[in-house]
RODO-2510 file (C-alpha; in nm, 4 decimals, decimal comma):
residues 267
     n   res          X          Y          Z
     1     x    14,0401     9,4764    -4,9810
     2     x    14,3418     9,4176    -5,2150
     3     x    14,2410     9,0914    -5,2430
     4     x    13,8844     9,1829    -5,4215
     5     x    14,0335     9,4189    -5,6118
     6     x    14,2643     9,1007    -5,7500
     7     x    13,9666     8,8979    -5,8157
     8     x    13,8013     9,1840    -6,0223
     9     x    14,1106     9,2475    -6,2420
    10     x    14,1344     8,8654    -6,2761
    11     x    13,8210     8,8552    -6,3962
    12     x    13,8708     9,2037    -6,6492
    13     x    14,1444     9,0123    -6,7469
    14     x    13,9277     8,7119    -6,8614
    15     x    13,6677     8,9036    -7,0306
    16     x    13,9437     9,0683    -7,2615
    17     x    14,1165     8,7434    -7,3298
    18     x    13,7972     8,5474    -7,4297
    19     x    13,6157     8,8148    -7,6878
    20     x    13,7196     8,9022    -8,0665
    21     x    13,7533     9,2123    -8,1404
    22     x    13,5994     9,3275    -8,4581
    23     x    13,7256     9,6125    -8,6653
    24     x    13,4508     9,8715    -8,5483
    25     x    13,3460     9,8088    -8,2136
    26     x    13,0395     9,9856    -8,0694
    27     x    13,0520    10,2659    -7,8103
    28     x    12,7692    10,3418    -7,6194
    29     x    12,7713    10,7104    -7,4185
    30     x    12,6983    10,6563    -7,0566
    31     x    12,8498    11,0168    -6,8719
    32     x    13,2105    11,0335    -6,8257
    33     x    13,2458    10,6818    -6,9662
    34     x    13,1662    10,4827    -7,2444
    35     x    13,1107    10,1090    -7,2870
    36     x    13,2720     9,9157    -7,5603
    37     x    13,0707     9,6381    -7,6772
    38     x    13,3315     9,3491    -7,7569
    39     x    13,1627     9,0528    -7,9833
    40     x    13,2615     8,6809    -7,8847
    41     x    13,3360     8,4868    -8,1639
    42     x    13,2013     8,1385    -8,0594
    43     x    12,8874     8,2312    -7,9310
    44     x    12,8422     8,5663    -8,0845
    45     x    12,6912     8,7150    -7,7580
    46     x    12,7937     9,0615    -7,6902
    47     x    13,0305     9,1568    -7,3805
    48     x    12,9836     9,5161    -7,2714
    49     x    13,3140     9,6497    -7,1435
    50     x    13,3214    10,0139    -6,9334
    51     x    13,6002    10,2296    -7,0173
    52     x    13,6546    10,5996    -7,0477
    53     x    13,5259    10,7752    -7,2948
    54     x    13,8562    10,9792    -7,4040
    55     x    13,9589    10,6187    -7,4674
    56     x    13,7183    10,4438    -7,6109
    57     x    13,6411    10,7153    -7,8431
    58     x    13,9523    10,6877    -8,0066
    59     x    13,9731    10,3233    -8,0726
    60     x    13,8872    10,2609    -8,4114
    61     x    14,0630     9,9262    -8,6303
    62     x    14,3968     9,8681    -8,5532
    63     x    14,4108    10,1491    -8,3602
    64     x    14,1786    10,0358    -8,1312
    65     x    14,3038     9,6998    -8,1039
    66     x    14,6241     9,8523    -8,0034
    67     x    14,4807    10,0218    -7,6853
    68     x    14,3511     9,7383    -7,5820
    69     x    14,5764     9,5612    -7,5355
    70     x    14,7477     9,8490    -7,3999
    71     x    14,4564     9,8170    -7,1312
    72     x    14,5552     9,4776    -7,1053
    73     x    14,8907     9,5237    -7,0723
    74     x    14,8582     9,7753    -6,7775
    75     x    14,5959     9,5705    -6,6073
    76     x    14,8366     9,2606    -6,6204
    77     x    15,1213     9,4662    -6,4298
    78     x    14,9028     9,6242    -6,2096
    79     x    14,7114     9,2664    -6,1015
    80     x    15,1143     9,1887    -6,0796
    81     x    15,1555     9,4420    -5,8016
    82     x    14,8759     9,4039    -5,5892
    83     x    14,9670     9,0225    -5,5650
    84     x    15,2960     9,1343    -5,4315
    85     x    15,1501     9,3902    -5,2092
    86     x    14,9046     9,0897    -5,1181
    87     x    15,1879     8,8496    -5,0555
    88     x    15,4304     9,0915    -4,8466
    89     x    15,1067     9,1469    -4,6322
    90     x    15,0785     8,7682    -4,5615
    91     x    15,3936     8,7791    -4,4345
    92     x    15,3788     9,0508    -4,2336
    93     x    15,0720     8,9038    -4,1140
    94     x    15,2321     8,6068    -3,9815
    95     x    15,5450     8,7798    -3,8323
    96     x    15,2937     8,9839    -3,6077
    97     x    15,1033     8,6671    -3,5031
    98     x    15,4447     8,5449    -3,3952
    99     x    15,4795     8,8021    -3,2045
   100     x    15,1626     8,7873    -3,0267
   101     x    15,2345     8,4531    -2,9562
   102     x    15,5995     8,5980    -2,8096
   103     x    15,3837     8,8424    -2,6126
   104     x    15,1905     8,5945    -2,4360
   105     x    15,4981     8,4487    -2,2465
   106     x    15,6085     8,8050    -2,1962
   107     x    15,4860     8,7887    -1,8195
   108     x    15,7214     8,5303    -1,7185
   109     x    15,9914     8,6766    -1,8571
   110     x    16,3691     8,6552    -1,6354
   111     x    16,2306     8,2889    -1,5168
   112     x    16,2258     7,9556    -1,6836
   113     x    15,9378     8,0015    -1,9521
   114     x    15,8183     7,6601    -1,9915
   115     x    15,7261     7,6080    -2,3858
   116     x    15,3627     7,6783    -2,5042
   117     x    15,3388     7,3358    -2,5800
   118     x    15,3786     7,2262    -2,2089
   119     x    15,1086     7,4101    -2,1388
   120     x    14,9188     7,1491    -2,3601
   121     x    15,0774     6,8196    -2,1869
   122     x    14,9505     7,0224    -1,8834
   123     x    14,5902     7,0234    -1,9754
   124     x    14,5844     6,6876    -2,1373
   125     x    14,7047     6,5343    -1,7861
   126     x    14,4135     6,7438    -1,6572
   127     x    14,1395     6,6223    -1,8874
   128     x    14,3307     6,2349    -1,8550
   129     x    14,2124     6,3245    -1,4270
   130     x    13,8731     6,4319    -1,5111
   131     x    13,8268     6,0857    -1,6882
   132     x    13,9768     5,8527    -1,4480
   133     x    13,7389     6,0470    -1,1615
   134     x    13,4116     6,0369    -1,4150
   135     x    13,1459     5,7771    -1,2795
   136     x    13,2257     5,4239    -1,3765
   137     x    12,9062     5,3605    -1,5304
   138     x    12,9882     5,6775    -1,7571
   139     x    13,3752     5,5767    -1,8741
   140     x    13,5153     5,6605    -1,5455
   141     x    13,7877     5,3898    -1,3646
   142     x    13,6230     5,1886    -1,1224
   143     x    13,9790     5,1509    -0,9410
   144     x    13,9858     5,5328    -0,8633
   145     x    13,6229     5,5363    -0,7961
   146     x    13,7346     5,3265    -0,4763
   147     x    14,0299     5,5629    -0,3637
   148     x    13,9475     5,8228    -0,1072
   149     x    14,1638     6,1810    -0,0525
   150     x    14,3714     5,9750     0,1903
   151     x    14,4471     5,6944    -0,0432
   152     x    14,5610     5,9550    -0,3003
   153     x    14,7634     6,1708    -0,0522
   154     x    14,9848     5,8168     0,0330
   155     x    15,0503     5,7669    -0,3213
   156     x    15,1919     6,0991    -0,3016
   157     x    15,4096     6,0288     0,0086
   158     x    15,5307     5,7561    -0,2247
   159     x    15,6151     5,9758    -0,4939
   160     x    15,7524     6,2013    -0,2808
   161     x    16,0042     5,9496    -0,1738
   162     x    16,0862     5,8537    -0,4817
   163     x    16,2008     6,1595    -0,6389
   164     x    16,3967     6,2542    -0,2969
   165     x    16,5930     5,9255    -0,4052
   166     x    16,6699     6,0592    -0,7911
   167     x    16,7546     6,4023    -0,6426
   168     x    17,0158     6,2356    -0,3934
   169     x    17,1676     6,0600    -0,7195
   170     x    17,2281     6,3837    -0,8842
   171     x    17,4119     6,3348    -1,1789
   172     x    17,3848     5,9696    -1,1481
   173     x    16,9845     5,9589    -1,2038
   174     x    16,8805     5,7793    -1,4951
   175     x    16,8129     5,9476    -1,7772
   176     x    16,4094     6,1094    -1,7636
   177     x    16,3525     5,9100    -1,4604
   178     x    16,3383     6,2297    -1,2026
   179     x    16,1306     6,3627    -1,4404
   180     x    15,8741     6,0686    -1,4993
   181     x    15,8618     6,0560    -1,1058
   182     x    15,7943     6,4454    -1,0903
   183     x    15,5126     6,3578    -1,3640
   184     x    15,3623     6,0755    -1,1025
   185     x    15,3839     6,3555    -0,8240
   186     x    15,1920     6,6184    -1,0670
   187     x    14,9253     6,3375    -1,1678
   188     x    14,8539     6,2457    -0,7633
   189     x    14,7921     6,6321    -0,6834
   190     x    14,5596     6,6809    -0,9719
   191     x    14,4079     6,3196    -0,8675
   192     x    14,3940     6,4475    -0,5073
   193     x    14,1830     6,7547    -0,5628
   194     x    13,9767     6,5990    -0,7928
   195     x    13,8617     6,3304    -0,5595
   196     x    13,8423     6,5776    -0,2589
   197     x    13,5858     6,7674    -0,5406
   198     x    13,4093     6,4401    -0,6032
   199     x    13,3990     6,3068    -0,2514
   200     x    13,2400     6,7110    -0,1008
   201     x    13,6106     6,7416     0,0845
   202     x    13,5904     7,1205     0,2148
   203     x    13,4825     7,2735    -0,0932
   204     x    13,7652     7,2011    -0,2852
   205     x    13,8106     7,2590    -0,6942
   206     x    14,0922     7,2026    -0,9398
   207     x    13,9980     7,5804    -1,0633
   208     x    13,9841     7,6919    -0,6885
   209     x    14,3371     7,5611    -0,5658
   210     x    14,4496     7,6665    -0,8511
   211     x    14,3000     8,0236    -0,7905
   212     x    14,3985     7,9490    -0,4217
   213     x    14,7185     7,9092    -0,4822
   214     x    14,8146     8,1577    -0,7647
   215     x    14,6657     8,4621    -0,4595
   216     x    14,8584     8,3237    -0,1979
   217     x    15,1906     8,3552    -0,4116
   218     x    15,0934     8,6995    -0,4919
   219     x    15,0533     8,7855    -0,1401
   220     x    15,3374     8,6566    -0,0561
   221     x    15,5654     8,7677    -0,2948
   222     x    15,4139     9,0573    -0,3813
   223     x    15,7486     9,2533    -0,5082
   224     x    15,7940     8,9999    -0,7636
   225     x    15,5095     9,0804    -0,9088
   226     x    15,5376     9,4989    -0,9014
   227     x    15,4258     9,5332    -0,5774
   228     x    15,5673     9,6673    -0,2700
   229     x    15,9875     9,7180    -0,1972
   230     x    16,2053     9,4522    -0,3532
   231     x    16,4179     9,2986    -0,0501
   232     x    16,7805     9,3376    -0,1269
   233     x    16,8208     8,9993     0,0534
   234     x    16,6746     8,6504     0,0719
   235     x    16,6680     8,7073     0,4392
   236     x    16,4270     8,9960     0,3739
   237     x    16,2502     8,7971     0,0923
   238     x    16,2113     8,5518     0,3961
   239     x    16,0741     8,7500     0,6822
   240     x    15,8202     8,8937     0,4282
   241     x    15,6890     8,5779     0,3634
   242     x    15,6564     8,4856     0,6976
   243     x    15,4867     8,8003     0,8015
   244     x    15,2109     8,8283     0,5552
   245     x    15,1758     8,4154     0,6692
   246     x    15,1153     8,5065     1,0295
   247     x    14,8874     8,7884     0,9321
   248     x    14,6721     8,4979     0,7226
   249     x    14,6664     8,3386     1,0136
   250     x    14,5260     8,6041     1,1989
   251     x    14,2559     8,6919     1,0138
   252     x    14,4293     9,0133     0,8937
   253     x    14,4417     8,9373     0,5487
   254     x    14,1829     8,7445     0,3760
   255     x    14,3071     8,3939     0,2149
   256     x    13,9688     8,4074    -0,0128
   257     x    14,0946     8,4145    -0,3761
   258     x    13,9369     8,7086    -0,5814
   259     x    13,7938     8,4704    -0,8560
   260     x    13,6243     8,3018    -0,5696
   261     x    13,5132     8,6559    -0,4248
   262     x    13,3783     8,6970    -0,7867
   263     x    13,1323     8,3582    -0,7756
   264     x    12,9810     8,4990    -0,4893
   265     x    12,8932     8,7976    -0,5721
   266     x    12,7139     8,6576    -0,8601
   267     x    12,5320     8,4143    -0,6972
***
């Protein structure tokens, strides 16, 4: 809204700067106001300027010249102010949108929050497993199209391996190397649900192990996320776990994810 009303004072602004104003100019009645009719001097076309009629009325010669640019004067100052007014609501603008973005973290807050750009690496090495697993014939790998769930979960094993041999290092580990073995171990459990997808393997989807997973923490844990007592111990935190894991078992409490619950239903 300010931001019109900058653009129409702007352009009051031009009008008065680009007219010559004769010695009599030419009010025209029209209610409470009056228009001044201001004469251009190149092209001698008339510009019809609305103003109110106590003022316009009294602009005669000089005189009249005088209040306009009086006019002009106060329209400059106030076109001033609304650009500041525009300006500190920029900024305030993009303080709040920080903020949002702070907000959106705000559920993992007390634990490591990894940065929102790692979510990004996360999804690229998601959409870099979706097109190693495409068809060969459209882009896909042909190598992968040849590895089967159990070919994938040994690659794993040997990943697995691997980073138990950085961890036993400790401080000794090569700089980023537990981490690039961490990122092999990440890339064969994407890879491993993705082929169990592609090859039929018991129903399973990146979104539902994720989904899978994600309920079965909850249900777990569920004090950690404002559910049920807090144990005071990790003995307690323990035998929690283990419980609701036994009732799983059972058939006591169901291991279906909600999202999944969801498809379902709308099927």
């Amino acid at each position: 809204m300010r931001g019109r009303q900058v653009d129409m004072l702007k352009v009051m602004l031009f009008l008065l700067l680009s007219v010559s104003v004769e010695t009599s100019p030419a009010f025209v009645s029209d209610g409470s106001f009056t228009r001044l009719l201001l004469r251009d001097g190149d092209s001698n076309r008339l510009v019809c300027c609305r103003t109110a009629r106590s003022c316009a009325m009294g602009m005669s010669g000089n005189h009249g010249m005088e209040q306009l640019q009086s006019r002009l004067r106060e329209m400059e100052e106030k076109c001033q102010r609304l650009e500041g007014e525009l300006s500190a609501a920029r900024e305030q603008m993009k303080m709040l949108e920080g903020e949002v973005r702070q907000a959106d973290l705000s559920h993992l807050s007390g634990h490591a929050v990894m940065q929102q750009q790692g979510y990004v690496e996360v999804k690229e090495l998601i959409d870099v497993v979706e097109a190693l697993t495409a068809c060969p014939s459209s882009g896909g790998c042909p190598w992968t199209a040849e590895q089967g769930a159990l070919d994938v979960l040994e690659h794993a094993h040997s990943e697995l391996r691997e980073i138990h041999e950085e961890l036993s290092l400790g401080s000794a580990s090569q700089h980023f190397a537990l981490q690039s073995e961490l990122g092999d171990l990440l890339f064969n459990a994407f890879l491993l649900v993705k082929i169990c997808e592609r090859d039929g393997i018991g129903g399973s989807t990146l979104a539902g192990a994720a989904a899978s997973a994600s309920a079965k923490i909850r249900r777990r844990a569920p004090f950690v996320f404002g559910e049920g007592a807090r144990p005071l111990t990790p003995e307690e935190a323990s035998a929690l776990w283990k419980s609701v894991k036994e009732q799983e078992k059972a058939g006591l409490i169901s291991t279906i994810p909600p999202t999944a619950l969801s498809d379902d239903n709308g099927l």
